[in-house]
N, C-alpha and C positions, 0 to 999 in steps of 0.2 A: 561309260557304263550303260550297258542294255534297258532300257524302262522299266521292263518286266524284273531286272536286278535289284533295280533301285526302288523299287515298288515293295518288292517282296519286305528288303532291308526296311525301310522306314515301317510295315506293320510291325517288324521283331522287335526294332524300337521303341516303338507304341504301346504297344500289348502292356511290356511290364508295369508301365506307367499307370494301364489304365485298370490291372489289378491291384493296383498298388494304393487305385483311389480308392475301389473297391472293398478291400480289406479295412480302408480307415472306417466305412460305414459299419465296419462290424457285422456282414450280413447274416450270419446265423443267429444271433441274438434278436436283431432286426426284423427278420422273417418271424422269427414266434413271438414278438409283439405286436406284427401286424397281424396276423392269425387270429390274436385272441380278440383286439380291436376290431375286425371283419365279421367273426366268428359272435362279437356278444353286439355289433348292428344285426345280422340274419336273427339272431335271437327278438331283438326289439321289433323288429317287422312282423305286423298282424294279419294285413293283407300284401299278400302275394310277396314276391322276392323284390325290392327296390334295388334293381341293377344298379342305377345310375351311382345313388349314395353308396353304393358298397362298394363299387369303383372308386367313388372319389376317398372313402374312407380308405380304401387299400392303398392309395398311391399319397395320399396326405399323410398319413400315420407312416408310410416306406421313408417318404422325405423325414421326416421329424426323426423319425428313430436312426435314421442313415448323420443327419447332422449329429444328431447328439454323440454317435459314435465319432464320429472324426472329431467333434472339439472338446469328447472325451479325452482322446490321446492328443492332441495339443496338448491339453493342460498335463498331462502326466507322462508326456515325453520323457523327460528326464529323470523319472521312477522307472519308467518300462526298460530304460536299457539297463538297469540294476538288476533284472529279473530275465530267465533263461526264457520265463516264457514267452516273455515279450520283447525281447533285445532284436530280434529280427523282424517285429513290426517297420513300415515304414519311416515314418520319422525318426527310431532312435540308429535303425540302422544307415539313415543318411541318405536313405534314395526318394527320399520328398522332402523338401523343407517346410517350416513349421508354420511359416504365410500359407504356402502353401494348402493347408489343411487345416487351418484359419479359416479361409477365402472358402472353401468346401464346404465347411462344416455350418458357418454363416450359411451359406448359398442356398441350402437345402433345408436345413431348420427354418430361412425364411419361408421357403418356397411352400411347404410342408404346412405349414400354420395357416400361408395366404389360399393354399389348396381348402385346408377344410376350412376356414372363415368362409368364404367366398360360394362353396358349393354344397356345405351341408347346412352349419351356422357357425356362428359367434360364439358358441356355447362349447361346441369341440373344440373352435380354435383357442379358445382361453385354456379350457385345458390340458393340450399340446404346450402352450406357451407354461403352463403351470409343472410337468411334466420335465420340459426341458429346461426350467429355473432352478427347478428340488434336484435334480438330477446330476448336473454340474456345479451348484454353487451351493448346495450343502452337503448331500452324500459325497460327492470325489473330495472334495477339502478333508469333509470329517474322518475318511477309511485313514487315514495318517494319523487322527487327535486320539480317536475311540471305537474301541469293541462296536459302540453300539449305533454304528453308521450304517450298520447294515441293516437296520431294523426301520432305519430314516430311508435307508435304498429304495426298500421295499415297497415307499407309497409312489414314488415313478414308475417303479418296474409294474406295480398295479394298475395305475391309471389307465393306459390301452384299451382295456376291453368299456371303461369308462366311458373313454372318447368315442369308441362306436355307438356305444349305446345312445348317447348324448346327438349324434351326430344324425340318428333316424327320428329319434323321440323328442328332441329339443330340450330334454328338463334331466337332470339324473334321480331315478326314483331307489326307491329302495331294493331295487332289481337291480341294479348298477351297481349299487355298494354289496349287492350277496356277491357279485361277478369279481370284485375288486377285492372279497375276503378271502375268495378262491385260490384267486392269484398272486395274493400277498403271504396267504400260506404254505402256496407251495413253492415260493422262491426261494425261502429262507433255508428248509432241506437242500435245496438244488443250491442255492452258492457254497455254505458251509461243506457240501459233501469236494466242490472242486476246492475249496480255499484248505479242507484238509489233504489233498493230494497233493497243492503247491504250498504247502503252508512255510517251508524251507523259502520259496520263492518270496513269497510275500513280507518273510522276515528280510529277507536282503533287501526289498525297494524300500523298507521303512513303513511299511502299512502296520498298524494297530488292530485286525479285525481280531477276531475272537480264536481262531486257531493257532496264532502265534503268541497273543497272551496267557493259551490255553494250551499248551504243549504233549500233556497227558492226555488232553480230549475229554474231559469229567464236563466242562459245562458246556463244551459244543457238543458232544451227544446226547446232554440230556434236553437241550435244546431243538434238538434234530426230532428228538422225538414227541415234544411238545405242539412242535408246529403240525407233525405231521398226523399227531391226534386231533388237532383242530382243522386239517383240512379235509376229515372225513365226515363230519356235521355239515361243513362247510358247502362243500360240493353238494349236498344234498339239498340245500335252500333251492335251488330253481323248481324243485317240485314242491317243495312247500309254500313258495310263494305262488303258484300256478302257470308256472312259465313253462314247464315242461313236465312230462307223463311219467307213469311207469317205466319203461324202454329207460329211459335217464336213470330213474331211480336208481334199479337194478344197476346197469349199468354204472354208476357214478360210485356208487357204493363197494362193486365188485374191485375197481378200477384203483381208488385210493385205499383197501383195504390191503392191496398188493402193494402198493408205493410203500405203505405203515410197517408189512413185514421187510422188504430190503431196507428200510429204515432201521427198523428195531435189528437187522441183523450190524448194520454199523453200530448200535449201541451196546451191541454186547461185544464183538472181534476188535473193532476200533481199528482197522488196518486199510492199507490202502486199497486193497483188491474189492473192500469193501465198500467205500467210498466211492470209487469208481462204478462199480455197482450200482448204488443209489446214483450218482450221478446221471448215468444213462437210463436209470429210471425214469427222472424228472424230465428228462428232454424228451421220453414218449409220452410222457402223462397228458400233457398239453395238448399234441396232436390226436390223440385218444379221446379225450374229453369231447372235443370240438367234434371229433367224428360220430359218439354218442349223441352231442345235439344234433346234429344234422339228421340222422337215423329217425331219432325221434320224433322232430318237426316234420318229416316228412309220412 
Protein backbone atom coordinates (compact mmCIF):
# COMPACT_ATOMS: atom_id res chain seq x y z
CA UNK A 1 0.00 0.00 0.00
CA UNK A 2 1.21 3.63 -0.94
CA UNK A 3 2.45 5.76 2.43
CA UNK A 4 0.36 8.47 1.73
CA UNK A 5 -2.75 5.40 1.72
CA UNK A 6 -1.75 4.15 4.87
CA UNK A 7 -1.21 7.38 6.35
CA UNK A 8 -4.39 8.76 5.29
CA UNK A 9 -6.14 5.26 6.88
CA UNK A 10 -4.50 5.26 10.29
CA UNK A 11 -5.80 9.27 10.90
CA UNK A 12 -9.67 7.71 9.84
CA UNK A 13 -8.79 5.32 12.59
CA UNK A 14 -7.72 7.75 15.04
CA UNK A 15 -9.91 10.46 14.75
CA UNK A 16 -12.98 8.52 16.03
CA UNK A 17 -11.06 7.46 19.06
CA UNK A 18 -9.84 10.55 19.77
CA UNK A 19 -13.52 12.23 19.67
CA UNK A 20 -14.66 9.64 21.51
CA UNK A 21 -12.24 10.63 24.38
CA UNK A 22 -13.35 13.85 23.76
CA UNK A 23 -16.94 13.41 24.35
CA UNK A 24 -16.22 11.33 27.61
CA UNK A 25 -14.87 15.00 28.96
CA UNK A 26 -18.32 16.11 28.49
CA UNK A 27 -16.88 19.42 26.86
CA UNK A 28 -19.93 21.60 26.65
CA UNK A 29 -20.65 21.35 30.18
CA UNK A 30 -16.79 21.56 30.81
CA UNK A 31 -16.38 24.79 28.88
CA UNK A 32 -19.04 26.70 30.97
CA UNK A 33 -17.38 25.73 34.11
CA UNK A 34 -14.25 26.78 33.19
CA UNK A 35 -15.78 30.09 32.02
CA UNK A 36 -17.24 31.02 35.10
CA UNK A 37 -14.00 29.68 37.26
CA UNK A 38 -11.76 32.13 34.59
CA UNK A 39 -14.42 34.56 34.53
CA UNK A 40 -14.98 35.04 38.86
CA UNK A 41 -10.40 34.92 38.80
CA UNK A 42 -10.60 38.30 36.18
CA UNK A 43 -13.23 39.43 38.73
CA UNK A 44 -10.83 38.82 41.79
CA UNK A 45 -7.82 40.63 40.14
CA UNK A 46 -7.47 44.31 41.46
CA UNK A 47 -4.46 45.33 39.59
CA UNK A 48 -4.19 44.68 36.24
CA UNK A 49 -5.16 41.27 34.17
CA UNK A 50 -2.92 38.21 35.82
CA UNK A 51 -2.40 36.38 32.60
CA UNK A 52 -0.36 33.85 33.99
CA UNK A 53 -3.17 32.64 36.96
CA UNK A 54 -5.96 32.82 34.41
CA UNK A 55 -4.03 30.59 32.33
CA UNK A 56 -3.29 28.20 34.72
CA UNK A 57 -6.92 28.61 36.28
CA UNK A 58 -8.40 27.80 32.58
CA UNK A 59 -6.34 24.76 31.99
CA UNK A 60 -6.48 23.38 35.76
CA UNK A 61 -10.27 23.81 36.06
CA UNK A 62 -10.51 22.28 31.84
CA UNK A 63 -8.51 19.11 33.28
CA UNK A 64 -10.82 18.63 36.58
CA UNK A 65 -13.95 19.24 34.84
CA UNK A 66 -12.77 17.09 31.56
CA UNK A 67 -11.93 13.99 34.46
CA UNK A 68 -14.91 14.33 36.35
CA UNK A 69 -16.78 14.07 33.08
CA UNK A 70 -15.16 10.71 31.92
CA UNK A 71 -15.31 9.08 35.45
CA UNK A 72 -18.84 10.35 35.52
CA UNK A 73 -19.79 7.92 32.73
CA UNK A 74 -17.69 5.22 34.12
CA UNK A 75 -19.46 5.04 36.95
CA UNK A 76 -22.93 5.31 35.14
CA UNK A 77 -22.18 3.32 32.15
CA UNK A 78 -24.51 0.82 32.62
CA UNK A 79 -27.52 3.53 33.29
CA UNK A 80 -26.52 5.41 30.03
CA UNK A 81 -27.27 2.65 27.69
CA UNK A 82 -30.94 2.43 29.47
CA UNK A 83 -31.50 5.93 28.19
CA UNK A 84 -31.79 7.05 24.30
CA UNK A 85 -29.98 9.89 25.34
CA UNK A 86 -27.00 8.38 26.16
CA UNK A 87 -26.92 4.83 24.67
CA UNK A 88 -24.52 5.99 21.96
CA UNK A 89 -22.12 7.62 24.48
CA UNK A 90 -18.79 5.90 24.33
CA UNK A 91 -18.54 3.36 26.73
CA UNK A 92 -22.33 2.01 26.63
CA UNK A 93 -22.12 1.98 23.01
CA UNK A 94 -18.72 -0.29 23.21
CA UNK A 95 -16.32 1.68 21.26
CA UNK A 96 -14.08 2.52 24.43
CA UNK A 97 -13.82 0.39 27.20
CA UNK A 98 -14.49 1.17 30.61
CA UNK A 99 -10.39 0.97 31.92
CA UNK A 100 -10.30 2.73 29.42
CA UNK A 101 -12.15 5.95 30.70
CA UNK A 102 -11.03 4.89 34.05
CA UNK A 103 -7.20 5.52 33.10
CA UNK A 104 -8.66 9.25 31.41
CA UNK A 105 -10.72 10.26 33.89
CA UNK A 106 -7.96 9.41 36.75
CA UNK A 107 -5.40 11.05 34.33
CA UNK A 108 -6.73 14.31 34.10
CA UNK A 109 -8.68 14.92 37.35
CA UNK A 110 -4.98 14.38 38.52
CA UNK A 111 -3.37 16.34 36.25
CA UNK A 112 -6.03 19.33 36.79
CA UNK A 113 -5.68 19.44 40.66
CA UNK A 114 -1.53 19.13 40.45
CA UNK A 115 -2.08 22.15 37.76
CA UNK A 116 -3.80 24.56 40.22
CA UNK A 117 -1.95 23.14 43.43
CA UNK A 118 1.26 23.67 42.01
CA UNK A 119 0.69 27.25 39.99
CA UNK A 120 -2.09 29.13 41.75
CA UNK A 121 -2.29 27.52 45.42
CA UNK A 122 -3.35 24.74 47.63
CA UNK A 123 -6.47 26.46 48.25
CA UNK A 124 -7.97 25.89 44.61
CA UNK A 125 -6.43 22.71 44.48
CA UNK A 126 -8.36 21.43 47.66
CA UNK A 127 -11.29 22.70 46.08
CA UNK A 128 -11.05 20.98 42.72
CA UNK A 129 -10.35 17.91 44.82
CA UNK A 130 -13.58 18.95 47.07
CA UNK A 131 -15.49 19.54 43.77
CA UNK A 132 -14.69 16.29 42.21
CA UNK A 133 -15.36 14.14 45.60
CA UNK A 134 -19.19 15.77 46.04
CA UNK A 135 -19.61 15.41 42.55
CA UNK A 136 -19.02 11.69 42.01
CA UNK A 137 -19.39 10.07 45.30
CA UNK A 138 -22.41 11.83 46.47
CA UNK A 139 -24.58 13.60 43.73
CA UNK A 140 -24.11 10.62 40.85
CA UNK A 141 -24.84 7.75 43.68
CA UNK A 142 -27.80 9.92 45.18
CA UNK A 143 -29.68 10.89 41.26
CA UNK A 144 -30.79 6.80 41.71
CA UNK A 145 -31.79 7.22 45.84
CA UNK A 146 -33.61 10.82 45.80
CA UNK A 147 -35.28 13.79 44.24
CA UNK A 148 -33.15 15.75 46.06
CA UNK A 149 -29.61 14.97 44.70
CA UNK A 150 -29.91 17.55 42.58
CA UNK A 151 -29.95 20.27 45.07
CA UNK A 152 -26.51 18.17 46.73
CA UNK A 153 -25.34 18.56 42.49
CA UNK A 154 -25.63 21.98 42.73
CA UNK A 155 -22.65 22.66 45.28
CA UNK A 156 -20.00 21.03 42.63
CA UNK A 157 -21.68 22.51 39.78
CA UNK A 158 -21.06 25.90 41.89
CA UNK A 159 -17.77 25.53 43.22
CA UNK A 160 -15.90 26.83 39.77
CA UNK A 161 -16.14 30.30 39.82
CA UNK A 162 -15.01 29.40 43.68
CA UNK A 163 -11.85 28.03 42.55
CA UNK A 164 -11.04 31.01 40.44
CA UNK A 165 -11.66 33.17 42.73
CA UNK A 166 -9.46 31.26 45.45
CA UNK A 167 -6.85 30.64 42.97
CA UNK A 168 -5.93 34.71 42.41
CA UNK A 169 -7.01 35.81 46.22
CA UNK A 170 -5.80 32.84 48.10
CA UNK A 171 -8.70 32.90 50.73
CA UNK A 172 -12.62 32.53 49.73
CA UNK A 173 -14.26 35.69 50.94
CA UNK A 174 -17.75 36.48 50.89
CA UNK A 175 -17.41 37.61 47.18
CA UNK A 176 -16.94 33.97 46.31
CA UNK A 177 -19.79 32.58 48.04
CA UNK A 178 -22.21 35.73 46.14
CA UNK A 179 -20.41 34.13 42.90
CA UNK A 180 -21.33 30.46 44.06
CA UNK A 181 -25.22 31.65 44.93
CA UNK A 182 -25.24 32.90 41.37
CA UNK A 183 -24.39 29.66 40.06
CA UNK A 184 -25.96 27.45 42.37
CA UNK A 185 -29.25 29.23 41.46
CA UNK A 186 -29.22 29.12 38.16
CA UNK A 187 -28.27 25.47 37.72
CA UNK A 188 -31.17 24.25 39.33
CA UNK A 189 -33.78 25.95 36.47
CA UNK A 190 -31.16 24.87 33.88
CA UNK A 191 -31.13 20.95 34.94
CA UNK A 192 -34.93 20.67 35.88
CA UNK A 193 -35.81 22.51 32.43
CA UNK A 194 -33.48 19.34 30.40
CA UNK A 195 -34.47 16.65 33.01
CA UNK A 196 -38.15 17.63 32.09
CA UNK A 197 -37.65 17.04 28.37
CA UNK A 198 -35.96 13.73 29.06
CA UNK A 199 -37.92 12.96 31.97
CA UNK A 200 -39.23 9.47 29.94
CA UNK A 201 -35.42 9.09 29.55
CA UNK A 202 -34.49 9.36 33.12
CA UNK A 203 -37.30 7.03 34.15
CA UNK A 204 -35.87 4.23 32.17
CA UNK A 205 -32.14 4.43 33.46
CA UNK A 206 -33.72 4.33 37.04
CA UNK A 207 -32.84 7.92 38.09
CA UNK A 208 -35.11 9.27 41.09
CA UNK A 209 -34.69 13.13 40.15
CA UNK A 210 -37.71 15.27 40.63
CA UNK A 211 -39.40 15.04 37.19
CA UNK A 212 -39.94 11.53 37.21
CA UNK A 213 -41.32 11.53 40.79
CA UNK A 214 -43.05 14.50 39.61
CA UNK A 215 -44.93 13.52 36.55
CA UNK A 216 -47.63 16.40 36.42
CA UNK A 217 -44.75 19.04 36.96
CA UNK A 218 -46.74 20.68 40.22
CA UNK A 219 -43.44 20.73 42.23
CA UNK A 220 -40.70 20.88 39.48
CA UNK A 221 -42.25 24.07 38.32
CA UNK A 222 -42.91 25.50 41.26
CA UNK A 223 -39.44 24.97 42.02
CA UNK A 224 -38.19 26.31 38.85
CA UNK A 225 -39.47 29.29 39.77
CA UNK A 226 -38.32 29.58 43.23
CA UNK A 227 -34.91 29.29 42.19
CA UNK A 228 -35.17 31.50 39.55
CA UNK A 229 -36.61 34.23 41.84
CA UNK A 230 -33.68 33.82 43.94
CA UNK A 231 -31.28 34.23 41.24
CA UNK A 232 -32.36 37.79 40.56
CA UNK A 233 -31.30 39.24 44.17
CA UNK A 234 -28.64 36.95 43.56
CA UNK A 235 -26.91 38.20 40.61
CA UNK A 236 -27.19 41.55 41.98
CA UNK A 237 -24.65 41.01 45.05
CA UNK A 238 -21.48 41.79 43.02
CA UNK A 239 -22.57 45.45 43.08
CA UNK A 240 -23.66 45.34 46.38
CA UNK A 241 -20.74 44.03 47.71
CA UNK A 242 -18.47 46.57 45.61
CA UNK A 243 -17.05 44.37 43.01
CA UNK A 244 -18.77 45.72 40.37
CA UNK A 245 -20.67 49.13 38.90
CA UNK A 246 -23.72 50.15 37.52
CA UNK A 247 -23.08 48.67 33.85
CA UNK A 248 -23.51 45.21 36.02
CA UNK A 249 -26.19 46.35 37.89
CA UNK A 250 -28.39 47.12 35.04
CA UNK A 251 -27.17 44.76 33.22
CA UNK A 252 -27.38 41.72 35.79
CA UNK A 253 -30.91 42.65 36.59
CA UNK A 254 -32.17 43.12 32.98
CA UNK A 255 -30.51 39.68 32.16
CA UNK A 256 -32.14 37.45 34.97
CA UNK A 257 -35.38 39.36 34.91
CA UNK A 258 -35.60 37.66 31.13
CA UNK A 259 -34.29 34.13 32.33
CA UNK A 260 -37.50 34.65 35.47
CA UNK A 261 -40.10 35.27 32.41
CA UNK A 262 -39.10 32.13 30.09
CA UNK A 263 -39.19 30.53 33.39
CA UNK A 264 -42.41 31.49 34.70
CA UNK A 265 -43.60 30.72 31.01
CA UNK A 266 -42.80 26.94 31.89
CA UNK A 267 -44.76 27.37 35.11
CA UNK A 268 -47.72 28.21 33.57
CA UNK A 269 -47.75 25.74 29.81
CA UNK A 270 -45.60 23.09 31.61
CA UNK A 271 -44.75 21.64 27.92
CA UNK A 272 -41.87 20.74 26.40
CA UNK A 273 -41.29 23.44 23.74
CA UNK A 274 -41.32 25.27 26.89
CA UNK A 275 -38.70 23.59 28.73
CA UNK A 276 -36.54 23.66 26.00
CA UNK A 277 -37.02 27.28 26.00
CA UNK A 278 -35.82 27.85 29.36
CA UNK A 279 -33.19 25.45 28.68
CA UNK A 280 -31.45 27.39 26.02
CA UNK A 281 -32.10 30.31 28.19
CA UNK A 282 -29.81 28.96 30.92
CA UNK A 283 -27.00 27.98 28.53
CA UNK A 284 -26.91 31.95 27.38
CA UNK A 285 -27.35 33.31 30.86
CA UNK A 286 -23.86 32.37 31.85
CA UNK A 287 -21.96 33.44 28.74
CA UNK A 288 -24.00 36.79 29.10
CA UNK A 289 -23.31 37.43 32.61
CA UNK A 290 -19.50 37.06 32.21
CA UNK A 291 -19.64 39.29 29.24
CA UNK A 292 -21.57 42.11 31.58
CA UNK A 293 -18.58 41.62 33.90
CA UNK A 294 -16.00 42.02 31.55
CA UNK A 295 -17.90 45.25 29.95
CA UNK A 296 -17.94 46.62 33.28
CA UNK A 297 -14.44 46.02 34.62
CA UNK A 298 -13.37 47.51 31.84
Amino acid sequence: MHPRIQSDTALLLVRPRVLDYLALAKPELTLLSVFTAVGAAYLAADNGIPYGILAHTFLGTLLVGGGAGALNQFLERSYDALMKRTENRPLPSGRLRPVEALVFGLLLATLGVAELSLFTNLLAGFLAVATLTTYLFLYTPLKRLTPFATVIGGVPGALPPVIGWAAVRGEIGIEAWALFAILFFWQLPHFYALAWMYRKDYARGGYKILTVVDPEGNATSRQIIVYSVALLPASLLPTYLGLLGPTYFFGAFVLSSLFFFVALQLFRHRTNPAARRLFYASLAYIPALILIIILDKL
